[in-house]
N, C-alpha and C positions, 0 to 999 in steps of 0.2 A: 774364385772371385772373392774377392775381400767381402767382409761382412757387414751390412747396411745398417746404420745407427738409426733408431727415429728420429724424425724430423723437430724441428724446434729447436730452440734453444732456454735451458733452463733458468726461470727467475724466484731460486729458493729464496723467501723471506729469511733478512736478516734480524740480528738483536737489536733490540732499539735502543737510541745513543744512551736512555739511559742506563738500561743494563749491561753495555758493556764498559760504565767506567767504573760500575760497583766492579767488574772480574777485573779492571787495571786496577780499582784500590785493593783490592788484595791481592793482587800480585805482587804489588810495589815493597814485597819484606825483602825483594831477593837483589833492592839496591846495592850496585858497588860500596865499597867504604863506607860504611856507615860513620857518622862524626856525632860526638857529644857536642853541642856550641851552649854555652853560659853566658847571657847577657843581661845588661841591668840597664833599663831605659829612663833617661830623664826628659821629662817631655809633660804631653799633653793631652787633650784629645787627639790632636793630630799624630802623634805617635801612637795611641791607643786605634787609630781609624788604621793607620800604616801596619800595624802588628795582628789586627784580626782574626785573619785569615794564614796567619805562619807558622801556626803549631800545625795545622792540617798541611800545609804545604811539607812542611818536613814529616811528619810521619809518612804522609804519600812516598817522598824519598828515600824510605829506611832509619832516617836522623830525629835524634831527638834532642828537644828543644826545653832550654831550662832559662825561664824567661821572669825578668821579675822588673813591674811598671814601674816608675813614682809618679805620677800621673797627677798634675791639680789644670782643672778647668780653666783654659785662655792662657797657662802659665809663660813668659818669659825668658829667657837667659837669663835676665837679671832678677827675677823672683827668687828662682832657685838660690841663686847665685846669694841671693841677701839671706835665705829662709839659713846655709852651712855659713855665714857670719855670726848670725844672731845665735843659730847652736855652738861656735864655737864662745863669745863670750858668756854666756848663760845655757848648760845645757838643759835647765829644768825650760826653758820658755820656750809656752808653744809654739811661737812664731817660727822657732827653728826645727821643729817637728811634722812629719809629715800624717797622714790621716789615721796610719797605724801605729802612731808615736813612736817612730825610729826615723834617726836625723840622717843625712845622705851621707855621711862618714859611716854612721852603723850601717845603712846599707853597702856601703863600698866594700866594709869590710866583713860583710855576712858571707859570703860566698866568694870562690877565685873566677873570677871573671876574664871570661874570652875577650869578649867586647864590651863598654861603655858608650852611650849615645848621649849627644845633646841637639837642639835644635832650638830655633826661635819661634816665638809666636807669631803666625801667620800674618795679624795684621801690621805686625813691625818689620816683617822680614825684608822688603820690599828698602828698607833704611838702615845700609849698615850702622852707624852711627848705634842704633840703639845694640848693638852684637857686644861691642866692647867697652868697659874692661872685663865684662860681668862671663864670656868664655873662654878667657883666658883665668880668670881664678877658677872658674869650675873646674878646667884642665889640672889648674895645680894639685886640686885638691884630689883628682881620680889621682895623678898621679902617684902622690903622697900615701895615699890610703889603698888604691888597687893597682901595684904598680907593674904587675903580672897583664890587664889587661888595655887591648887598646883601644884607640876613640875612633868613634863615628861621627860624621857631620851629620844630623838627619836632615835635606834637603825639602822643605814643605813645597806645598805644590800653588799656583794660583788660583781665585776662584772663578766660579762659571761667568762664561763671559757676559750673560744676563744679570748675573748677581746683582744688589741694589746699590754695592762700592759703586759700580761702575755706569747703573743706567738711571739714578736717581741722584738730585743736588745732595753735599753732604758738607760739614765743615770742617773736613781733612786737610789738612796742610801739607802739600805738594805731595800728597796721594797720589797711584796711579788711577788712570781712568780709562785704562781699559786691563785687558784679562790678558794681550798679549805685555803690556809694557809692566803689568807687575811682575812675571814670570822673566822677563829679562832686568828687571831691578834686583828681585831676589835670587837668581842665577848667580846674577854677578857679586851680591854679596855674600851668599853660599860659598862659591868659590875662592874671594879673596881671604874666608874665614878658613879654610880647610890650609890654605896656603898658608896663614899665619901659624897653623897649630902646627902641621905638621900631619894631617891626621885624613882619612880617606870618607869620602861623600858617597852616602846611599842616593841615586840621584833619582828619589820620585818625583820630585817637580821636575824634573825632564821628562820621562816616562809617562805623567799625566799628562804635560802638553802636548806631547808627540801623539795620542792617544785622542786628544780633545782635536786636534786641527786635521786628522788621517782626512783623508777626503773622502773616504767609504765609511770608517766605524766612527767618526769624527761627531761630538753632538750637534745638533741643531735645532734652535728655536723655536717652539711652535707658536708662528706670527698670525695664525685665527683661531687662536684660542682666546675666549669673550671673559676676561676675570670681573670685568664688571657686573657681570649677567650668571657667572659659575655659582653650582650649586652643589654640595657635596654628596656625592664623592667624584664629581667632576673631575678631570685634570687633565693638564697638558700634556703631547704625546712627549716622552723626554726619552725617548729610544737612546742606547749607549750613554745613558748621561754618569758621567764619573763622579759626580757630586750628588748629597740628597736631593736636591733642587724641592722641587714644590710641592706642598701637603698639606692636610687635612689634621690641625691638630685644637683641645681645647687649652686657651693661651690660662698660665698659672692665674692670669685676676680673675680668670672668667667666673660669675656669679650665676648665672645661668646653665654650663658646662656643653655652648654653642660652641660646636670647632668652628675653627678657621681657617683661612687658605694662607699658608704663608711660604715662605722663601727660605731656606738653607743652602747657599751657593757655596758655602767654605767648607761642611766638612763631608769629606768621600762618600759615597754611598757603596754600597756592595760592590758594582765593578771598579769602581777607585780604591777601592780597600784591597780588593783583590791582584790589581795593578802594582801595587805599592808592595805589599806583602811577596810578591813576585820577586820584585827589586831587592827586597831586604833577605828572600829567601837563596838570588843568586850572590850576593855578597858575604855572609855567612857561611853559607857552604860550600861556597865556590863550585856551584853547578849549576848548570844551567835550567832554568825551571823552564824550558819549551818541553812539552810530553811530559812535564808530572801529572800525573791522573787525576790530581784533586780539584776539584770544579765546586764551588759555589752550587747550591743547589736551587736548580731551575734557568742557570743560565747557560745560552747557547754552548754548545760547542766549539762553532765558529770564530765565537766571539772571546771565548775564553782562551782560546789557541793564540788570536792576533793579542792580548792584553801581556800573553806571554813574553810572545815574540818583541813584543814593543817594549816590557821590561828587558829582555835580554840584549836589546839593542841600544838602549840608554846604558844599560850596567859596561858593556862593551867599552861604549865610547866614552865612560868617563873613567874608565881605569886606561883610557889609549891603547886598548889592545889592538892588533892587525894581524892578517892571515899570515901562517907562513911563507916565507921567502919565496919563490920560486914553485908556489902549491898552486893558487887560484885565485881568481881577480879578487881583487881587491872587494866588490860588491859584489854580494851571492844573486844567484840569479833568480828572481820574480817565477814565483808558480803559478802566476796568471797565466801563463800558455798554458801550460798543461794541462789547466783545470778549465778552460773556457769549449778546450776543444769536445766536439759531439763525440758521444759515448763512452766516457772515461767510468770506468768500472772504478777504478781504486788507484791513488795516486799516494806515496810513502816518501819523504823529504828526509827520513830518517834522523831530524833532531834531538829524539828523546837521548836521555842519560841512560848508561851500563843498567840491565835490571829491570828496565822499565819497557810494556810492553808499544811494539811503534803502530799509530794508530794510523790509519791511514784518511785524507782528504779524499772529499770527493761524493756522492750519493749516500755511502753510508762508511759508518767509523770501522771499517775492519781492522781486526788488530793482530801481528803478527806478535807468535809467542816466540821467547826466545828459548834456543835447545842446547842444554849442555852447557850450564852457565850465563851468565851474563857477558853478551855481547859490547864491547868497549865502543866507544866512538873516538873517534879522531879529528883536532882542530883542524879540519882542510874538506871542506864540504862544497856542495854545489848548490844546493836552495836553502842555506845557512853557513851558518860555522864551520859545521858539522855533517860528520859519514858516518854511515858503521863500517865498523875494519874486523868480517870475517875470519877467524881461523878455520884452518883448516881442522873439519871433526865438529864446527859450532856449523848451527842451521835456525833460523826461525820459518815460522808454518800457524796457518791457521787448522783446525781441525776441518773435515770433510763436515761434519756437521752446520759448521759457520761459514761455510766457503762462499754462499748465495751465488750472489751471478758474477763470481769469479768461474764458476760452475761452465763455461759455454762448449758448447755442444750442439751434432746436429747433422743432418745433410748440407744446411743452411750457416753453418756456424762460419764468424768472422774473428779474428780476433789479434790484435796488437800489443806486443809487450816490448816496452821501453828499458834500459834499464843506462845509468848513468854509471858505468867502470872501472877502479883503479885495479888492475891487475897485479896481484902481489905473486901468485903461485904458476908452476911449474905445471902441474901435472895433469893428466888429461882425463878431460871426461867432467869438465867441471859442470855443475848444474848450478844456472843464476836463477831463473825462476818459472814456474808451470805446475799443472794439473800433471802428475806422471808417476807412476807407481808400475814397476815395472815387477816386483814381485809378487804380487795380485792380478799384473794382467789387466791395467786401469787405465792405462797412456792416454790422457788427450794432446796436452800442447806443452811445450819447456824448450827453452833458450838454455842452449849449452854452448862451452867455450872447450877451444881445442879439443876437441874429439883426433885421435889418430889416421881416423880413417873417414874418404866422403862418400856417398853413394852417387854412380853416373846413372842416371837418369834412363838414358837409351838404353842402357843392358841391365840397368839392376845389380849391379855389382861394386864391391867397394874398393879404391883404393887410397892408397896411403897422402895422409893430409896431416897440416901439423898448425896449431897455435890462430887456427880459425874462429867463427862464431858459427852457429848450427841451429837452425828452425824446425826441431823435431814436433812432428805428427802424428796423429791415429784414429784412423777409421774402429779398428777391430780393438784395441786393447794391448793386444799382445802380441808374439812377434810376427812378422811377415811371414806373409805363406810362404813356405819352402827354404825361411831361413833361422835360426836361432836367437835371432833378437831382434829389431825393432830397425829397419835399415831408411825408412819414407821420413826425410830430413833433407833440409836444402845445406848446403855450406860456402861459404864464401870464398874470393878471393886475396884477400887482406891479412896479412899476418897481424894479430892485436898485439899491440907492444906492451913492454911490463913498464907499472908505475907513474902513468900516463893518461888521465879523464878521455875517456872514451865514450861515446853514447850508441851503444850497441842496441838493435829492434831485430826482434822475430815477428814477423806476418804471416799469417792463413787468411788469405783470401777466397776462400771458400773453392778455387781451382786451384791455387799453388801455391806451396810454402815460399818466404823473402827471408831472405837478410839481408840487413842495411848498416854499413860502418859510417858513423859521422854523416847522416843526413843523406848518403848516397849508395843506393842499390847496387851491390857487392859483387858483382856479376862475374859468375863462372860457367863458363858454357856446361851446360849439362849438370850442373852441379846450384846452380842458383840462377831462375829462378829454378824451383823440383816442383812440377806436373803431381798435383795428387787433386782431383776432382771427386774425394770419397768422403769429405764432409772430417768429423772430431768424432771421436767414441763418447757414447753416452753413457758414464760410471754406477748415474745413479745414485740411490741414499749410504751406498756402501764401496763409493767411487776413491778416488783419490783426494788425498790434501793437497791443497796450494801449499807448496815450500820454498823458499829464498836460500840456497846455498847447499842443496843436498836433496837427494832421490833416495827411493830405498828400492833397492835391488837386491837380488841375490839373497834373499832373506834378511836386512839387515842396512842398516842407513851408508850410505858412500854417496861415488862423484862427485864430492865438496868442493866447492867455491874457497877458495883462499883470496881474498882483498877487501877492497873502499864498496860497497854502495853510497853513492850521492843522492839516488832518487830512481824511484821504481814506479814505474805506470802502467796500467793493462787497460787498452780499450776493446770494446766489444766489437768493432770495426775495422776494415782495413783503412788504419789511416792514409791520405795521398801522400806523393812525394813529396809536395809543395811541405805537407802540415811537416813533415818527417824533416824535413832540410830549416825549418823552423823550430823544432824541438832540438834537432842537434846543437842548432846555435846558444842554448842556453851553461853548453859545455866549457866550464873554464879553461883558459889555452896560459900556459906557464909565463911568468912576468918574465 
């Protein structure tokens, strides 16, 4: 008789979010390609709020960032723009000198520059009319003097849509008056500008409006909060507000040194800095900042992930990038299924960049490491862009230590593993993902692909199978009584095709191991469902690691996974058919 695991299932405490993105910021040395980028920003506050947070952002990435402001408060196109007139007729005057007394020529020509930025002052932007002629001599003069590097639009962003432009009388002449129609005034003159020059738009004012209107992380106003009655340090809830918005400060006349409640609607606050900084860190390095490790400190994780994603899909759409031909819909598929459904242990969308370790959504941030270099990703993803693309001999794995209740196990043990497919290799035996260490004697649960051979259920003996999925199990650990290896696995009917988004599931329903191809139970008589009513082995503090791409057997890591993951789930439950034929559909099917 097989050997009877304890009952339960285990819920090891995991690290908490914030200790595990101190062990992703130092992972992050072992980024692909590292890049020097050399920029010289002409700008403002609003460029100084945009750049904050992107030296952190690139060192997270491996890159280092060689970055130098000219920065004057409120400044203009046309300020700049007159400050290199007045230096070129008088270089002694300071009107043409900036705060370090060096003229934008000496900057231009202090260092060799990647990139060059200019941008308008927010309250003008909203009015082409004021852009030119004054960015078009600027252009001249990068050109003229750095002629090595090239230009950036910087796109400013609009202000909060409480700000006092828009909810107070003012004597703006044909100002906007509201927060969505300045952002569509200074869109369209951003753009008309970029088209004149020639030249490519960092687009943070798309990225903060997209960010300000989300209908989940989107701000909104708190309409009972009594400012005539507030008392400091009162204030209003401003949950996700991208802008400083409201505070307690004492005003420069003040003679008393009484703060005051006041208003800052225009310039970024932490997660607009961080947004924007997003924006300028995927332009720059031409990577994607979804999965850079570096977070602002104290803000969600949740939240720092969607500021991502929302930069990377602004940066997308104003370079007109689209998926591959003939890869995957045109729109990645929403991880609101995934994540709504009951019991999700750990879901992995796998966005992050080469290098970087992939954190996974869901109860808690688990993070798989990567084995044997850095793992590539590929443009052709299923809940993004982006996959990782497995070689064969590459594996990522959380350590047995960090596994928590990936850990399940038990008499009572359930449990569901998803995994979204592209099949690149041949060879059998591959291992997509489980709790399973066969050279210690540790097996609980693992999704294998082509195995050679299936086990029939009624006699316990295997015969020859080819280019299947396989729901391997274990009571005992180690192999089957009376056999040499580990034979309690269901296998399917279904040949998996190469090169082709599949959404393959293994089930332990706590009586029978499943496998499900595309939504629908796989069914092989005697071979799926497989009759094991003996529960999961219980590994313990010296159990097996969770791995993605590879077991170790035989002394020694094998059965590698060669292709695409799009997205990896494991729930603690037998999910139904119903939820099952609802998660497959999230599978892109070839244009």
């Amino acid at each position: 008789m097989p050997q009877r695991p304890r009952a339960g299932t285990a819920r090891t405490p995991f690290l908490f979010a914030t200790l595990t993105f101190v062990l992703l910021a130092q992972a992050c040395g072992l980024a692909a390609e590292p890049k020097t980028v050399r920029i010289l920003t002409i700008g403002n506050s609003f460029s100084r709020n945009a750049t904050n947070h992107l030296d952190d952002l690139a060192k997270a990435g491996g890159h280092t960032l060689i970055h130098t402001p000219i920065v004057v408060g409120g400044a203009s196109l046309e300020l700049h723009s007159e400050k290199a007139i007045a230096h070129a007729k008088d270089p002694k005057d300071k009107a043409g000198l900036y705060t370090n007394g060096r003229s934008l020529v000496q900057q231009l020509k202090a260092e060799k520059w990647d990139y060059v930025t200019i941008q308008q002052a927010s309250i003008k932007s909203h009015d082409f009319a004021t852009y030119q002629p004054h960015a078009s001599r600027l252009w001249e003069i990068i050109q003229k003097n750095a002629p090595s590097a090239k230009l950036l639009v910087h796109q400013t962003w609009a202000y909060r849509k409480d700000d006092p432009r828009f909810t107070k009388p003012n004597n703006e002449v044909n100002g906007p008056t509201t927060q969505a129609e300045m952002y569509r005034r200074l869109s369209a003159a951003y753009a008309t500008l970029t088209k004149e020059l020639g030249a490519r738009r960092l687009p943070v004012g798309d990225a903060m409006y997209q960010a300000d209107t989300d209908a989940k992380w989107g701000y909104q106003t708190d309409t009972s909060f009594d400012f005539k009655t507030a008392k400091y340090p009162a204030l209003p809830n401003q949950k996700h507000s991208l802008h400083a918005g409201w505070s307690w400060k004492v005003p420069k006349t003040s003679k008393d040194g009484k703060k005051v409640l006041g208003m800052d609607g225009h310039h970024a606050g932490i997660a607009g800095e961080y947004l924007g900084a997003c924006v300028w860190y995927e332009v720059l390095f031409d990577e994607s900042a979804v999965g850079n490790s570096y977070i602002p400190k104290g803000m969600e994780v949740d939240y720092a992930r969607f500021l991502q994603e929302t930069a990377h899909r602004a940066v997308v759409k104003a370079a007109g990038k689209a998926p591959k031909s003939g890869t995957s819909k045109a729109t990645p598929a929403s991880a609101d299924t995934v994540l709504k459904m009951k019991g999700l242990v750990a879901f992995w969308d796998f966005q992050e960049a080469a290098g970087q370790p992939r954190v996974a959504k869901g109860s808690e941030p688990y993070s798989l490491q990567e084995m044997k270099g850095p793992i590539q990703r590929t443009d052709d993803g299923v809940f993004g862009p982006w996959s990782v693309d497995i070689k064969r001999g590459q594996w990522l794995m959380i350590p047995r230590a960090q596994v928590g209740a990936l850990d399940i196990h038990g008499k009572d043990a359930k449990v569901t593993v998803v995994a979204w497919v592209k099949r690149q290799a041949k060879d059998s035996w591959q291992a997509i993902a489980g709790v399973w260490d066969e050279t210690r004697k540790k097996r609980q649960y693992c999704l294998f692909l082509n195995a050679p051979r299936g086990t029939k259920a009624d006699e316990m003996k295997r015969y020859p199978l080819a280019n299947r999925i396989h729901g391997h199990v274990s009571a005992i650990g180690g192999p089957t009584p009376g056999d040499d290896f580990c034979i309690t696995y269901s296998s399917g009917a279904t040949e998996i095709p190469m090169k082709k988004w599949v959404c393959l599931v293994m089930q332990y329903t706590g009586k029978e191991s499943r496998v499900y191809v595309n939504g629908k139970l796989d069914v092989l008589e005697q071979y799926n469902p497989f009759p094991y009513p003996d529960g999961l082995y219980d590994g313990g503090k010296e159990g097996a690691d969770f791995t993605v791409g590879a077991v170790h057997r035989g002394g020694t890591w094998g059965n590698f996974f060669g292709g695409q993951l799009g997205g990896l789930a494991v729930y603690d439950r037998a999910l139904t058919d119903a939820e099952l034929k609802r998660l497959a559909g999230l599978t892109p099917q070839p244009q």
